[in-house]
C-alpha beads as a LAMMPS data file, in Angstrom:
LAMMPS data file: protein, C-alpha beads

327 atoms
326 bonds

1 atom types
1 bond types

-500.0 500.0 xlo xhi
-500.0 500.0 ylo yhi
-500.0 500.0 zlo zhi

Masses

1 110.0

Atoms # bond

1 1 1 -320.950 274.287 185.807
2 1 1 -323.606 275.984 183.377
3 1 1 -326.136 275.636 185.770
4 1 1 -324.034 277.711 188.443
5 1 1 -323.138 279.863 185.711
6 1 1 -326.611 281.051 184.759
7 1 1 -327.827 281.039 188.426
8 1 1 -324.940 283.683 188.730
9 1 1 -325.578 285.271 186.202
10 1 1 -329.589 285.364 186.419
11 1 1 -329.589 289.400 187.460
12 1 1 -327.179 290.451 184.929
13 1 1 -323.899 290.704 187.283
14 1 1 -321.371 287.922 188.224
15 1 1 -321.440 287.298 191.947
16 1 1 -319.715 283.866 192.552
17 1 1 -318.048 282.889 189.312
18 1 1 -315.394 285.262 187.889
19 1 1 -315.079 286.957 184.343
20 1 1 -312.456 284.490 183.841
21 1 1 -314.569 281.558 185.370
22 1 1 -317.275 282.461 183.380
23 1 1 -315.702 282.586 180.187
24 1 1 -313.788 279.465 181.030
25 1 1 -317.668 278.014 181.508
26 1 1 -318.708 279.280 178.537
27 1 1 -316.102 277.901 176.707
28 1 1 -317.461 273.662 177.806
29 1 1 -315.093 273.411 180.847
30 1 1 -318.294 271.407 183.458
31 1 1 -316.184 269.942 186.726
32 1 1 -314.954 272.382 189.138
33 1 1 -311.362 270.399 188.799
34 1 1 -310.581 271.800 185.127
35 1 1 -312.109 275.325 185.876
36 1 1 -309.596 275.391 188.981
37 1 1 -306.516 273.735 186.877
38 1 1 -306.920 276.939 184.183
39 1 1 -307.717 279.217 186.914
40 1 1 -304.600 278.251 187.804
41 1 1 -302.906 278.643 184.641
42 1 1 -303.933 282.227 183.891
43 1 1 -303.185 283.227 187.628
44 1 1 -299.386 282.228 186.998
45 1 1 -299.223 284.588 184.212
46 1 1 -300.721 287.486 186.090
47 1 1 -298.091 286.174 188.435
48 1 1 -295.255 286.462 186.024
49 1 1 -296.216 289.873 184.748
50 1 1 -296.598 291.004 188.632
51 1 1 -293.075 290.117 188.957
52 1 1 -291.466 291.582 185.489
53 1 1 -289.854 295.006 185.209
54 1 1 -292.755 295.461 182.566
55 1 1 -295.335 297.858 184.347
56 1 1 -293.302 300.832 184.938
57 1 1 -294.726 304.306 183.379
58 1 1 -297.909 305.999 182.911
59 1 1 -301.163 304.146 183.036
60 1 1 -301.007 304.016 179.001
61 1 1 -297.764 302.538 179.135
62 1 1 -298.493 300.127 181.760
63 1 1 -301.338 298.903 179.329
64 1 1 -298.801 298.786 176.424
65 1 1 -296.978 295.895 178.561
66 1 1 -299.923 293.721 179.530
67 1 1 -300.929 293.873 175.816
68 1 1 -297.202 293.230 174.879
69 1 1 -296.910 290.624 177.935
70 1 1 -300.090 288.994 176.285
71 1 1 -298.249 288.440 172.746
72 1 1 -295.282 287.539 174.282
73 1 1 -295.883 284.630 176.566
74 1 1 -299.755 283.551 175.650
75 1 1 -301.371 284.317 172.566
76 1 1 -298.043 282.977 170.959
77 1 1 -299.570 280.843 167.994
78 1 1 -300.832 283.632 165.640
79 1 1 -304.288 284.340 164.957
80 1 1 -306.942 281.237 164.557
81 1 1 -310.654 281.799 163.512
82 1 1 -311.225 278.663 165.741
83 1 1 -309.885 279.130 168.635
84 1 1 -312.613 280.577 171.217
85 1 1 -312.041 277.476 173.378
86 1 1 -310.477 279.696 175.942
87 1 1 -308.858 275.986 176.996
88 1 1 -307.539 275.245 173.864
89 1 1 -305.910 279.342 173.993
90 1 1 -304.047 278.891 177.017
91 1 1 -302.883 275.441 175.537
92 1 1 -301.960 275.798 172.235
93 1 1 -301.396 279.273 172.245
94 1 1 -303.553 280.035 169.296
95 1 1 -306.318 282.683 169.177
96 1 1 -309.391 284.642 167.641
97 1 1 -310.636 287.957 168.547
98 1 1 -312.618 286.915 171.290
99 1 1 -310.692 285.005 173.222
100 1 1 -307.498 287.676 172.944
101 1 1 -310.140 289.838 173.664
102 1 1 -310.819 287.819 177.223
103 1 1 -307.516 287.340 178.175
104 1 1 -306.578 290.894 177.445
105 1 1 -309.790 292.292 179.606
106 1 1 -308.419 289.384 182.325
107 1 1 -304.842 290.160 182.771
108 1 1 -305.582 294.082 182.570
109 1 1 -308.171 293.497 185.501
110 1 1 -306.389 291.809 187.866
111 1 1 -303.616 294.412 187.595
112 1 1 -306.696 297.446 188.655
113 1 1 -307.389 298.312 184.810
114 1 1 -311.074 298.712 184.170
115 1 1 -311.792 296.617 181.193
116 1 1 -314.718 296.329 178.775
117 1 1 -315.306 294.274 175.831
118 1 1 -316.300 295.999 172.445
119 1 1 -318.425 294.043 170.291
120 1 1 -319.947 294.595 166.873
121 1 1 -320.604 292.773 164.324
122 1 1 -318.258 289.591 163.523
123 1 1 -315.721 291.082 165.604
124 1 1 -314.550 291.919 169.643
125 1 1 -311.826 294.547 170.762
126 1 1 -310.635 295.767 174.086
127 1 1 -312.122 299.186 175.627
128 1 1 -309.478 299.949 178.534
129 1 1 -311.224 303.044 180.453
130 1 1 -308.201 305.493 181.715
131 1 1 -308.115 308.752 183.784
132 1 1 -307.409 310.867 180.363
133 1 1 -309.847 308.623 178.500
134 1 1 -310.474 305.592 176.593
135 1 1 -307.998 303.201 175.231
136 1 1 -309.416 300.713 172.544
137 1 1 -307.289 297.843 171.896
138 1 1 -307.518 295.653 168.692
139 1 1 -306.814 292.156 170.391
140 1 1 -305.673 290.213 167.167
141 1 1 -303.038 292.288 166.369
142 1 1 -299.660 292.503 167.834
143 1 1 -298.232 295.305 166.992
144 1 1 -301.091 297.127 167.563
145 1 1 -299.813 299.878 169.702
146 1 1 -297.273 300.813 167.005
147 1 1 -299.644 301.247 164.641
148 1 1 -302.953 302.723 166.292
149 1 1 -301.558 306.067 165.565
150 1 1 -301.466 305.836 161.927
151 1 1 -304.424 306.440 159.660
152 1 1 -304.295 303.787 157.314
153 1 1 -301.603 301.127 158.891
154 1 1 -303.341 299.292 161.497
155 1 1 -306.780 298.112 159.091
156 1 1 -303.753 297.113 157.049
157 1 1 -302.155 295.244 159.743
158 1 1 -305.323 293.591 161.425
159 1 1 -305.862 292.520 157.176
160 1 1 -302.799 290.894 157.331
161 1 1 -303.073 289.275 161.005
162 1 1 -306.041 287.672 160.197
163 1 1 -305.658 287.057 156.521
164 1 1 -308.877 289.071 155.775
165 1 1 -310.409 292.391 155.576
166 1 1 -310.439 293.864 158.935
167 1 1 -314.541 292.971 160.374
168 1 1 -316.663 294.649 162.257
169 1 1 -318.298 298.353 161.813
170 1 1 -316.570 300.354 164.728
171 1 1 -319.902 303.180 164.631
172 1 1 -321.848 299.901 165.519
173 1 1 -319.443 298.560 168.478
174 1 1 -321.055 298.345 171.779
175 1 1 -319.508 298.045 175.118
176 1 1 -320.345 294.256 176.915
177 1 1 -319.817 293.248 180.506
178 1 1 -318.034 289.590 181.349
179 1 1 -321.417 288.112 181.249
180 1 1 -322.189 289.447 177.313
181 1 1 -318.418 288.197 176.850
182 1 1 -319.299 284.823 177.710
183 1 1 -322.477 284.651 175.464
184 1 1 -320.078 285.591 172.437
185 1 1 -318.340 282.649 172.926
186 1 1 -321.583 280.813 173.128
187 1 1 -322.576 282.473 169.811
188 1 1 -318.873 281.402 168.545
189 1 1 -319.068 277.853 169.508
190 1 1 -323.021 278.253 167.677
191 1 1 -321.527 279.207 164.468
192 1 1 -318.751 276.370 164.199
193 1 1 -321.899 273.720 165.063
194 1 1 -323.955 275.190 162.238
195 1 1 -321.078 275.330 159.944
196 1 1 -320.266 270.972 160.998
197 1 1 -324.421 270.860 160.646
198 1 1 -324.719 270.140 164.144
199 1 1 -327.899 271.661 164.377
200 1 1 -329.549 270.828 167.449
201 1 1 -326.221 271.458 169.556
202 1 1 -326.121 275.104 167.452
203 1 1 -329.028 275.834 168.388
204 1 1 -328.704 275.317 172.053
205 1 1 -325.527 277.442 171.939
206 1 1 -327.193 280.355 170.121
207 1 1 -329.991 279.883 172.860
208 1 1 -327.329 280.218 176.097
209 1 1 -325.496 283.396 174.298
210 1 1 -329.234 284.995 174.790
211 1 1 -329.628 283.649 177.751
212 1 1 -326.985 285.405 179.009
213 1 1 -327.614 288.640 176.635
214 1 1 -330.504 288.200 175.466
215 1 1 -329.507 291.920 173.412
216 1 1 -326.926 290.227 170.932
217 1 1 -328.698 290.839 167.739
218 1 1 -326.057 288.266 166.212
219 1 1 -326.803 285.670 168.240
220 1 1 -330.632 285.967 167.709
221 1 1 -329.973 286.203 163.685
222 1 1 -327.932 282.890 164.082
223 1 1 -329.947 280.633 165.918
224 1 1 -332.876 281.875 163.642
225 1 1 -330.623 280.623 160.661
226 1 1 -329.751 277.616 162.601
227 1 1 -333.293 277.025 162.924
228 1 1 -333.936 277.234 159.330
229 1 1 -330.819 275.823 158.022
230 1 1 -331.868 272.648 160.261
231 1 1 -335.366 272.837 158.819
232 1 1 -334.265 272.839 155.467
233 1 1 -331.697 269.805 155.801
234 1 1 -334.699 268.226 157.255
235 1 1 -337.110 268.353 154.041
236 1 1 -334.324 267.263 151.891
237 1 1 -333.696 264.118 154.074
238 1 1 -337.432 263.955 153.941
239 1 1 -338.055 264.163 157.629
240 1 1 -340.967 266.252 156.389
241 1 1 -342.898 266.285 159.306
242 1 1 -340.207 267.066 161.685
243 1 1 -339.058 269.751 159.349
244 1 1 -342.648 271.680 159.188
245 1 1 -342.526 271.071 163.228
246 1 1 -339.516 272.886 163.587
247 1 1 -340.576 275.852 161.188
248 1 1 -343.178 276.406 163.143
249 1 1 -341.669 276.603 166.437
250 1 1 -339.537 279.033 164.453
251 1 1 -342.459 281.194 163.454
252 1 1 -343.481 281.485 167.009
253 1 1 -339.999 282.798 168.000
254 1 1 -339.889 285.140 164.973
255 1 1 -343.140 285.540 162.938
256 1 1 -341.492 288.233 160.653
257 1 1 -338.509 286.399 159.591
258 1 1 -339.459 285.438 156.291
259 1 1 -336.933 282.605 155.484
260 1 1 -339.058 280.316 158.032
261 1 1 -342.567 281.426 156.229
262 1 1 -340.932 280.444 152.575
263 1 1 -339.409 277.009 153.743
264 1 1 -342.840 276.368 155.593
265 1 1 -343.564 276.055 151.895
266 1 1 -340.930 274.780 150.466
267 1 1 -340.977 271.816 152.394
268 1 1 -344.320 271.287 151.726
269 1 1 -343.880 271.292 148.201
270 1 1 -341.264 268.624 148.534
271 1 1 -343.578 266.570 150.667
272 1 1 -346.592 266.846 148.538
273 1 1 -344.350 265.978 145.727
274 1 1 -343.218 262.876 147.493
275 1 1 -346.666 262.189 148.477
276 1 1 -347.841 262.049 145.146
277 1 1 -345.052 260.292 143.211
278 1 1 -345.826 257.415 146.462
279 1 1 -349.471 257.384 144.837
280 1 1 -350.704 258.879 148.395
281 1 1 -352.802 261.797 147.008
282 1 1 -355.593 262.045 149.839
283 1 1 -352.466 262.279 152.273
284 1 1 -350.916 265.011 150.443
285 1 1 -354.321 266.453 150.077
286 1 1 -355.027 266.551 154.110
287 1 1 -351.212 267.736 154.333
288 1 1 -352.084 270.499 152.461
289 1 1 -355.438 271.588 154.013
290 1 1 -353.547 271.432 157.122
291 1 1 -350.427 274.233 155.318
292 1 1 -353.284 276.394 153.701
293 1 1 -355.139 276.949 156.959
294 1 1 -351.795 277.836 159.286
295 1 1 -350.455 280.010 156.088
296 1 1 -353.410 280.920 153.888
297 1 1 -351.972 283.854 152.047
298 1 1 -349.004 281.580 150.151
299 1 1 -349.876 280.754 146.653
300 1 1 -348.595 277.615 146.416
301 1 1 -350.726 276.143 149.190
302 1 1 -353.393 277.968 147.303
303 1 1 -353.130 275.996 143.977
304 1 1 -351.400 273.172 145.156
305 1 1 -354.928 271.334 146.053
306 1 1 -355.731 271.942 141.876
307 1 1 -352.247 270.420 140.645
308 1 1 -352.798 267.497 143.563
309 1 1 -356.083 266.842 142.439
310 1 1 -355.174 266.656 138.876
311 1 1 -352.097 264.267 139.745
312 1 1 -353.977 261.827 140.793
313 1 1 -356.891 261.883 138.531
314 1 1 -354.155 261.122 135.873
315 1 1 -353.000 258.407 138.272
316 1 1 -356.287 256.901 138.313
317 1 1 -356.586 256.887 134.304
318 1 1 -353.252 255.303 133.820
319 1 1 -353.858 252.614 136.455
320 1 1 -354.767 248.889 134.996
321 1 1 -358.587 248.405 134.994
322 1 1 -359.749 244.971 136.983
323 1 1 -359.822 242.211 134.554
324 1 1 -357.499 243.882 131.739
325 1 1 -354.444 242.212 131.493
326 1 1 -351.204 244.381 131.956
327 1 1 -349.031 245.117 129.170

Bonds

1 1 1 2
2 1 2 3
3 1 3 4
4 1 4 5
5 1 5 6
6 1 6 7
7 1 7 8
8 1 8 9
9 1 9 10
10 1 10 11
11 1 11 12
12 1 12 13
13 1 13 14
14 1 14 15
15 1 15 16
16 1 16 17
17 1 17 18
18 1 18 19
19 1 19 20
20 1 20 21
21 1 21 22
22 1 22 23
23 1 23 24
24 1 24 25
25 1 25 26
26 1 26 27
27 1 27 28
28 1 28 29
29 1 29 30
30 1 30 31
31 1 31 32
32 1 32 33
33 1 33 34
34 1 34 35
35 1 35 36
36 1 36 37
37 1 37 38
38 1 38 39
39 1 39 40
40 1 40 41
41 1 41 42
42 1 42 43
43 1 43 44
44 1 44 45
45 1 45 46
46 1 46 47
47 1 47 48
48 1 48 49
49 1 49 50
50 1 50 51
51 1 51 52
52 1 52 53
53 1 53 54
54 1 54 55
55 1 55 56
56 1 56 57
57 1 57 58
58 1 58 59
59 1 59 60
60 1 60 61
61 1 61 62
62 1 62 63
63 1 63 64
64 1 64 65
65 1 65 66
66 1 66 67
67 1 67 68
68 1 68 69
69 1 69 70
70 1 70 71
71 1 71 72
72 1 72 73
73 1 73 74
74 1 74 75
75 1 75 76
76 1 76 77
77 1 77 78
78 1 78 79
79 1 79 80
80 1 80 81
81 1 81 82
82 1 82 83
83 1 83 84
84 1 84 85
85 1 85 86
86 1 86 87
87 1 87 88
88 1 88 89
89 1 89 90
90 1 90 91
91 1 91 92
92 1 92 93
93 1 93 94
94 1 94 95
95 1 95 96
96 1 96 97
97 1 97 98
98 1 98 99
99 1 99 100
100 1 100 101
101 1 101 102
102 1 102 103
103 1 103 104
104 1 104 105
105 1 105 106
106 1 106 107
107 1 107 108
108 1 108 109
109 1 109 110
110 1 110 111
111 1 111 112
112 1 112 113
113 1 113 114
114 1 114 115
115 1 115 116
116 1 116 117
117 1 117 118
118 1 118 119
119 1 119 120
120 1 120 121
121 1 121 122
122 1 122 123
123 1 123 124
124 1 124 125
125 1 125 126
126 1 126 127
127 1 127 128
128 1 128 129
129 1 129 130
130 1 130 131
131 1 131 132
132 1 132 133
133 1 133 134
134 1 134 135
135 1 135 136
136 1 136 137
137 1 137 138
138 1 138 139
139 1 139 140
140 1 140 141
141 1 141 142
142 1 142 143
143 1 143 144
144 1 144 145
145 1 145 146
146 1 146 147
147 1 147 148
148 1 148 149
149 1 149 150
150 1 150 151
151 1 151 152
152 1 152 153
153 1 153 154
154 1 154 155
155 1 155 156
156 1 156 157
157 1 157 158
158 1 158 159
159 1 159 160
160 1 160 161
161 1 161 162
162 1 162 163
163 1 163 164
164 1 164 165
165 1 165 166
166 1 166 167
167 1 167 168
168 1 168 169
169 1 169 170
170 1 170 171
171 1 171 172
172 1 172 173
173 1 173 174
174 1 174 175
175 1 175 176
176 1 176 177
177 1 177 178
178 1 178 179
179 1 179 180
180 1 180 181
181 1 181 182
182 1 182 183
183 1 183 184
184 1 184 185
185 1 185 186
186 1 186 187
187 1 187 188
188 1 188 189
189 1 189 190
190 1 190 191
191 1 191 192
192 1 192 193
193 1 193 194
194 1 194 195
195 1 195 196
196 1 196 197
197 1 197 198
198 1 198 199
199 1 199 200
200 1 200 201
201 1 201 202
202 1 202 203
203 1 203 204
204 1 204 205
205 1 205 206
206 1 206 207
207 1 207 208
208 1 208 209
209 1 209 210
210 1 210 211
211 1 211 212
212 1 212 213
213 1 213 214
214 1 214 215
215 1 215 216
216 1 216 217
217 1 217 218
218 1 218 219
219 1 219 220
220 1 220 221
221 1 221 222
222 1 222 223
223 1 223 224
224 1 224 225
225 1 225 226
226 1 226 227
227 1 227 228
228 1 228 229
229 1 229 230
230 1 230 231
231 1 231 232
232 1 232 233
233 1 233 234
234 1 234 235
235 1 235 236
236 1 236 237
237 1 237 238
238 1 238 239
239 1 239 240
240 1 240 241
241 1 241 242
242 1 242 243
243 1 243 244
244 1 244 245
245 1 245 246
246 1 246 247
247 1 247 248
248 1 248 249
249 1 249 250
250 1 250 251
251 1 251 252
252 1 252 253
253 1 253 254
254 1 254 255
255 1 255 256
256 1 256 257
257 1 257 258
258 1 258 259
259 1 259 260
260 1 260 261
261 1 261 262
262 1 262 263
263 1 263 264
264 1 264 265
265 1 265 266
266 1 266 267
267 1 267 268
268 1 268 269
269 1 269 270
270 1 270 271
271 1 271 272
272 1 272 273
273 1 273 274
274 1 274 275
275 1 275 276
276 1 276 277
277 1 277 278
278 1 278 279
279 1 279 280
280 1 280 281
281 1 281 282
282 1 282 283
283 1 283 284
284 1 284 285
285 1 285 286
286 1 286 287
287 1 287 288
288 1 288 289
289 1 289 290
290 1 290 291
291 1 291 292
292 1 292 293
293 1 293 294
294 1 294 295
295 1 295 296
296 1 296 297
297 1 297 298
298 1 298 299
299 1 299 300
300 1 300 301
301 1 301 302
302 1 302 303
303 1 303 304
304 1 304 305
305 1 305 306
306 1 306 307
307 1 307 308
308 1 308 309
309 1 309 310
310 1 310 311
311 1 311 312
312 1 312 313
313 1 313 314
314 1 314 315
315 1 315 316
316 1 316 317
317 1 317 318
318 1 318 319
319 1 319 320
320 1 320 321
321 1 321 322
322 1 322 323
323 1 323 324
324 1 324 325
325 1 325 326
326 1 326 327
């Protein structure tokens, strides 16, 4: 199923999958039977709100009900930081601002609303475009439309629907097609993998949310911090060399973020270290001649050859001579 969803997807527009479909994909649904069972699911609810008494009045209005149709009868668990699984939405009824934000854009489409997703950063909203202009929607919060009007009430309310300060920087919001909507829940299931250090699977996520928009500055940020993170876990299990390996594949994707260039050295120093306390000094020498000539400006590969050097010159004094019995 990710395979047909990145074929689709290669030219930046969805051709056989659907918004829905896509997000669906996205979200780790892979057999066509599960992607047609909630298919099915979410069609029955744009079936029930065909036939409710709800989408009478002006095009605003109309909106009003899908959004209140939405609370109502799906997003019915409250608000879950979680719950991107759009699978685990339509189940359990629980939610986070990008999945509400899916659903919303899905049930709005299929009644002839054009729908775009807002994202900035840590957050997603609901741009509905009208005739008299644009409607945006804050997903996560059910009472939104009673509030939007009022200068201070709805940051309150969105505070207390999500039990935080409201996120995202609305100046920095920026309107994403389906396709961008399914790499944020790539870049969602990314972060809960790198929070459970799951580091090669958050990495792959962060990697498919840039596939698909390969613009999301979050994404990039957080599978360069994935990379890192993983690095660093790395050196302290002291899978040194598979630690400095990844670093450097790190440095190739982003030679000028500087986290990768410090625990280049870091691990390094925890390897030489090791090295030395294992009595190993011409390996940690020849470790280090390697560091200083990929990364000669760091200081510590500089001196490190000295303090090596002197290590195991002391090692070599303190060791038994032949023939002298130990003490």
């Amino acid at each position: 199923m990710e395979s047909r969803l990145f074929a689709d997807a290669a030219d930046g527009r969805l051709h056989e999958l659907s918004p829905l479909a896509a997000a669906l994909v996205a979200s780790g649904i892979d057999t066509v039977d599960s992607l047609r069972h909630y298919e099915q699911k979410a069609a029955a609810l744009v079936g029930q709100l065909r036939n409710s008494t709800a989408l009478a009045g002006t095009p605003r209005e109309q909106v009003e009900a899908i959004f209140g149709f939405l609370h109502g009868h799906v997003l019915r668990g409250g608000y879950d930081l979680a719950y991107t699984d759009l699978r685990r939405v339509l189940d359990d009824g629980r939610f986070n601002c990008v999945s509400a934000t899916v659903l919303m854009n899905y049930l709005a489409g299929q009644l002839g609303f054009d729908c775009r997703g807002l994202e900035m950063p840590g957050h997603a909203m609901t741009r509905v475009r009208l005739a008299d202009g644009v409607l945006d929607i804050e997903t996560t919060c059910p009472h939104w439309f009673h509030l939007r009007d009022d200068s201070w009430q709805p940051s309150a309310t969105v505070t207390n629907t999500i039990g935080a300060a409201a996120p995202g920087d609305r100046s920095k919001a920026r309107e994403v097609s389906p396709i961008q909507m399914a790499a944020m829940i790539y870049y969602n299931r990314g972060v809960d993998l790198l929070n459970g250090k799951r580091f090669a699977e958050a990495a792959q996520a962060n990697a498919k949310a840039l596939r698909l928009d390969p613009q999301n500055a979050t994404a990039r940020g957080n599978l360069l911090a994935t990379v890192n993170n993983w690095a660093i876990d790395l050196g302290n299990s002291q899978h040194f060399t598979d630690a400095v390996d990844l670093l450097r594949r790190g440095l190739v994707m982003d030679a000028k973020f500087e986290p990768f260039a410090q625990n280049y050295v870091h691990v390094h120093r925890q390897w030489v270290d090791q090295l030395c306390r294992e009595n190993r000094f011409e390996e940690a020498s020849q470790v280090l001649s390697r560091a200083t000539a990929e990364m000669p400006g760091r200081d510590y590969l500089r001196k490190a050859q000295h303090e090596v050097r002197e290590r195991w010159a002391k090692a070599i004094a303190a060791a038994p001579k032949a023939g002298t019995p130990a003490k």
